[in-house]
C-alpha positions in Angstrom: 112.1 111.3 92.3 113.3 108.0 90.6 116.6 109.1 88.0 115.1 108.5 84.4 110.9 107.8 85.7 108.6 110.5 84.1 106.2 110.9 86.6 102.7 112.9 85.1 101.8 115.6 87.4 98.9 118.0 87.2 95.5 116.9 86.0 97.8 113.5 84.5 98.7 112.2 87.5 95.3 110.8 88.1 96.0 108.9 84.5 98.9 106.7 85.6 98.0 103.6 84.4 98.9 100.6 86.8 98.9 97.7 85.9 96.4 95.0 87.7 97.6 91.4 87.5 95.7 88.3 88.5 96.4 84.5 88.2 93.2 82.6 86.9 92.9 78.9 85.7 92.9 79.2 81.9 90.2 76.9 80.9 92.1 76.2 77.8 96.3 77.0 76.7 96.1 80.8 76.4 99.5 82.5 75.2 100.7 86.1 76.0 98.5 88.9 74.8 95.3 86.9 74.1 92.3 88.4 75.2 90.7 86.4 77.8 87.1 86.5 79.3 86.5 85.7 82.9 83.5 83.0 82.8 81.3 84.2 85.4 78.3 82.8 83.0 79.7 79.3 84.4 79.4 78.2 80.6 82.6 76.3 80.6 82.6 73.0 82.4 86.4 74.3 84.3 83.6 76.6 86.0 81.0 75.7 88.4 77.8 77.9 89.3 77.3 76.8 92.3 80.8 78.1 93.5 80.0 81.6 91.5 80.5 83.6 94.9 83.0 81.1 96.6 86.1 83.2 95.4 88.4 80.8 97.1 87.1 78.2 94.6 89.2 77.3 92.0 85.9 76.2 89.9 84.8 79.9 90.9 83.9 81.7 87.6 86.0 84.7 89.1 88.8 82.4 88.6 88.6 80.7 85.5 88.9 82.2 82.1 88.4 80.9 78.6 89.6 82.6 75.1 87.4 85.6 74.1 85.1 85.2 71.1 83.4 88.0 69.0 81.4 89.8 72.0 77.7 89.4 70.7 76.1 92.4 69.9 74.4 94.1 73.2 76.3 92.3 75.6 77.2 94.6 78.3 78.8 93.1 80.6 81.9 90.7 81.9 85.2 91.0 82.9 88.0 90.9 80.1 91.7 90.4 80.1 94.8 90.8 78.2 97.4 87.4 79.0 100.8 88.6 80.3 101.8 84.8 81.4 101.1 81.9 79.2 99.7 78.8 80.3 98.3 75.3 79.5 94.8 74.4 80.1 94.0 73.6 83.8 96.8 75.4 84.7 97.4 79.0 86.2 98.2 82.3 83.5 99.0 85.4 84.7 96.1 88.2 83.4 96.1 91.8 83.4 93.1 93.3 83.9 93.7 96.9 83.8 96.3 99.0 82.5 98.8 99.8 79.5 100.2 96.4 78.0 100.5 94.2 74.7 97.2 92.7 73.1 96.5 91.0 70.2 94.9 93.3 67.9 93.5 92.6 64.5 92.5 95.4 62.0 91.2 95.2 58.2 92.6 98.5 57.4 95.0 101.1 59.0 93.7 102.3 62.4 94.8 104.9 63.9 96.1 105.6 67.9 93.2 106.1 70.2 90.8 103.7 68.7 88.4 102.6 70.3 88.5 98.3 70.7 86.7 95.4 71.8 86.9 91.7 71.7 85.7 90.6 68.0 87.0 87.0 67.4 88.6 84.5 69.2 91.4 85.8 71.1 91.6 89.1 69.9 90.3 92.8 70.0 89.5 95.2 67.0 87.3 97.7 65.9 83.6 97.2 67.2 81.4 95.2 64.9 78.9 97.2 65.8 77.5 99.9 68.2 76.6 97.2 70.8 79.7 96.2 71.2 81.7 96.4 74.6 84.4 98.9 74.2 87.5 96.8 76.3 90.8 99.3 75.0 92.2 102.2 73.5 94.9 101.4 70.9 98.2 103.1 71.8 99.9 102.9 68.4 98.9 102.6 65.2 98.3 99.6 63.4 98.1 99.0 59.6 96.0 96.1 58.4 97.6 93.7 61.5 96.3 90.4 62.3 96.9 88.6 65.9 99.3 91.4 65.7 101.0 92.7 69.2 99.9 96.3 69.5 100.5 98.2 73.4 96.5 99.2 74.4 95.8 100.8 77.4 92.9 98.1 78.4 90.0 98.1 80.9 88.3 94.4 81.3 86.2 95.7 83.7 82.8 96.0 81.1 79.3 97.3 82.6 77.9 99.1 79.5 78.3 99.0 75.5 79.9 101.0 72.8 76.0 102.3 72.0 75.7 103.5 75.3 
């Protein structure tokens, strides 16, 4: 045992959140704690669909990722991230995929802890829009009427399925 690290134990242990980092090309200057969408839709001309399951590729959609917009309602799937290393377009960020860190949250009232979020503007998370929205994080703190505001999440980009389902 580590002097000072609370370790969970019993049916928390399996809860530890660690962190996954990986270092994608931003397709555009991303700063920390944007949310970021990997573009494996190949819409953004960084990425290249013929290289889709090349993952070596830089032009791989695995490996690029562009600034999240409002998810559209029904979308279900895609890979999200929360920046944790800014960078300038073209060049490698560093991107946390899963796990407890700092997003950029936006609320229009106060919210309380354990909300759910997704991705609902450029950039940032909040509360759905609506039922078909991918649910991305679980707010960690609360947060009073923030915009592009810092708040800790715990955060899981990894989206197969919708708020409505």
């Amino acid at each position: 045992m580590i002097a000072g690290l609370i370790t969970p134990s019993g049916n928390l242990a399996a809860l530890t959140p660690q962190p996954v980092l990986v270092k994608p090309i931003a397709a555009a200057a991303v700063a920390v704690g944007d949310i970021v969408k990997f573009d494996i839709q190949c819409a953004n001309a960084a990425s290249n669909a013929s290289n889709l399951v090349n993952f070596d590729e830089p032009t791989c959609g695995f490996n690029v990722v562009v600034l999240s917009g409002a998810a559209a309602s029904g979308e279900d799937g895609g890979i999200w991230g929360v920046v944790t290393e800014a960078a300038a377009a073209g060049n490698r960020c560093t991107v946390c995929i899963a796990g407890v860190v700092d997003a950029k949250v936006t609320t229009a009232a106060s919210t309380a802890a354990g909300q759910v979020l997704a991705p609902i503007a450029s950039n940032v998370l909040g509360a759905p829009a609506s039922a078909g929205n991918p649910a991305v994080a679980v707010l960690l703190e609360a947060a009073n009427t923030v915009t592009a505001a810092s708040r800790k999440v715990l955060f899981n980009g990894y989206q197969i399925g919708s708020t409505a389902a």
